[in-house]
Structure formats: structure tokens, C-alpha cells
C-alpha positions in Angstrom: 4.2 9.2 -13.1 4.1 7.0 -9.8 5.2 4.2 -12.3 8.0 5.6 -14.1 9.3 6.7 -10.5 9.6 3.0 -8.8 13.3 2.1 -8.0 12.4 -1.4 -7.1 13.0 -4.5 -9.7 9.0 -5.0 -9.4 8.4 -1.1 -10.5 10.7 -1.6 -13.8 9.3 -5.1 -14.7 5.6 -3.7 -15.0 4.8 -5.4 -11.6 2.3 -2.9 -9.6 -0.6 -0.4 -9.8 -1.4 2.9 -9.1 -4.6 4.5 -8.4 -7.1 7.0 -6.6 -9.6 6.0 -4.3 -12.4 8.4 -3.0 -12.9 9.5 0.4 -14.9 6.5 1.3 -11.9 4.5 0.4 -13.4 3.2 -3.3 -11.4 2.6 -6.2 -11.7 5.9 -8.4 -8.8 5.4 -11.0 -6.5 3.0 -11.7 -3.2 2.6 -14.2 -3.5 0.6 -16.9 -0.3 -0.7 -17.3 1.1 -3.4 -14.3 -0.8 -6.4 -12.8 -4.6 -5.1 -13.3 -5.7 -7.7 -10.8 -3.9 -5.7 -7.8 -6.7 -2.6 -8.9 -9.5 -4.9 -7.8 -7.8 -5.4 -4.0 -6.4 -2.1 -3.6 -9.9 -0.8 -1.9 -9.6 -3.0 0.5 -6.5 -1.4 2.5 -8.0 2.1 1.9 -11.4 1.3 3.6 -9.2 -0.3 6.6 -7.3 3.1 7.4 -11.0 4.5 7.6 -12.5 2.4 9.8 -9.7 1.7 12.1 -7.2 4.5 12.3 -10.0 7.9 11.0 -11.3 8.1 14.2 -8.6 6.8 16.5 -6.8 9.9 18.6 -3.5 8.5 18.1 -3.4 8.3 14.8 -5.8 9.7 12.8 -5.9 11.0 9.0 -4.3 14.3 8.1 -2.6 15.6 5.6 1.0 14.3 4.6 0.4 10.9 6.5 1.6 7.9 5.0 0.2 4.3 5.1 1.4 1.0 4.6 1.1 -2.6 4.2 1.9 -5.6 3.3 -0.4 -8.5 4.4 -2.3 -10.5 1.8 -5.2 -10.6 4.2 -5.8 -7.3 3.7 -5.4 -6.4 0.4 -2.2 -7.6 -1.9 -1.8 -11.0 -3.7 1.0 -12.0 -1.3 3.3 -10.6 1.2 5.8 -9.4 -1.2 3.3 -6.9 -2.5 4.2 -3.6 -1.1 1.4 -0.8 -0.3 1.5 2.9 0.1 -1.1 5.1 0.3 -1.3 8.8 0.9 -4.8 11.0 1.6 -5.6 13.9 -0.3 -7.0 16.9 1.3 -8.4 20.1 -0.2 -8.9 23.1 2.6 -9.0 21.0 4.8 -11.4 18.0 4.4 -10.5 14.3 3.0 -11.1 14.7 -1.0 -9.3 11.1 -1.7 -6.5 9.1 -1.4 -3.6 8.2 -4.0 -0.8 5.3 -3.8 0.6 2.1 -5.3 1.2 -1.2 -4.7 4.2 -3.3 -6.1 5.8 -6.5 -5.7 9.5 -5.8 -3.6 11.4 -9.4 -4.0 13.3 -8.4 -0.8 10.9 -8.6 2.4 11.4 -12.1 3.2 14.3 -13.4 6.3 15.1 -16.2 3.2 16.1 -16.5 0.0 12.4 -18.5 -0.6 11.0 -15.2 -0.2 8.8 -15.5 -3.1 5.8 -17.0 -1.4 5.4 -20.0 -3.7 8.7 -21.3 -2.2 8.3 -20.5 1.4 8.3 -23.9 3.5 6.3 -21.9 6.4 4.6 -18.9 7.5 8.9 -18.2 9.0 9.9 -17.9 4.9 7.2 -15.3 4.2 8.4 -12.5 6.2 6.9 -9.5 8.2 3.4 -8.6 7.6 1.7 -5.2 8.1 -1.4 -5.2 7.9 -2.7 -1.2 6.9 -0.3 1.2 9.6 0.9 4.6 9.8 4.3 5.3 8.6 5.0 8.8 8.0 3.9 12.2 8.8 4.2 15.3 7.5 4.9 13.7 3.9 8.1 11.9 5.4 8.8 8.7 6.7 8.5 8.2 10.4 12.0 6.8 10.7 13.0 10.7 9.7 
């Protein structure tokens, strides 16, 4: 379902993943349709939000946050790769975490946004590694 639901040219080509990773942040389930390789990383970015943000007072995991990222280093092939993922609660307590990642053509300043092309680190646009962006299922920019 996440699949048919992408708007972005890299949902409709086939270019992503979807999955469910425990609450220890290992892969559970993955799609089989999409780049397969991306399943493989996507455990990565989930075991990040747990050590770094689970126990930090400011931000914390509850119910209806949102994550995201971007940055190869922790977890896509390259910076175009686009992250989300949401954690899953069940009366209360962390069952597992759901979410996606997908190639977006469009986070680059240049039109050599496709990392093969860029000419430096300048062409390959913002990178996030694993943050917080929504709350209460909504973005935080809402």
C-alpha cells in the first residue's frame, strides 16, 4: 500500500522499499517489489533513532512521531534516497516501526543532483542524517 501511495517519480518507477523493523530497530518485513538492496540498509537508520534520540528528553519516541533522513552514511545508497520512518506502539509500549525509503530526483541545489554527476560534496545537497520531523502523525512544519 505504502508503494502504490508514492507521488514521487521514484515511487511510480519501482525505485524504493518498504518494510517493518522490530523494536530493536531490525529488519522484520520488507516489500518485494523496488530496489531490494535498500531492505538490507534500512536497519541502519532505525537502530540510530534508538540509540540517539529513545532516551534523549527532547525528543524522544512516542507515538505519531516521524523520522527522517537522507544521508548515505547512515543508511540509503545516496543522498537522493529519501527515508521515513514511523514507530508503532500498542498500549503504550514500542511494538515496531514501519516506513519507506525512495529515491526523490529533487534534493539537490543543481541540476547534477543525481550523485554520479555532482562535481562536489556543493552538487549533492542537504543531508539529514536520522531527525525528528513530525509529531502527532503530522509534519512539524504544520
Amino acid at each position: 500500500m505504502v508503494e502504490q501511495m508514492g507521488a514521487a517519480p521514484g515511487a511510480k518507477w519501482g525505485d524504493l522499499i518498504s518494510g517493518v523493523w522490530t523494536a530493536s530497530g531490525d529488519l522484520a518485513l520488507s516489500s518485494m517489489g523496488g530496489v531490494l538492496l535498500f531492505s538490507v540498509l534500512t536497519q541502519h537508520p532505525v537502530k540510530f533513532i534508538l540509540k540517539y534520540w529513545a532516551n534523549e528528553p527532547t525528543v524522544g519516541i512516542r507515538e505519531g512521531d516521524i523520522f527522517m533522513h537522507n544521508d548515505a552514511r547512515y543508511g540509503n545508497i545516496h543522498n537522493t534516497d529519501q527515508s521515513l520512518v514511523i514507530p508503532v506502539f500498542h498500549e503504550g509500549k514500542l511494538i515496531c516501526f514501519t516506513g519507506r525509503s525512495c529515491t526523490r530526483a529533487r534534493t539537490a541545489p543543481s541540476s547534477r543532483a543525481a550523485c554520479v554527476e555532482a562535481e562536489s560534496p556543493y552538487d549533492e545537497g542537504l543531508k539529514m542524517s536520522p531527525i525528528k520531523v513530525g509529531e502527532n502523525y503530522s509534519s512539524a512544519a504544520t
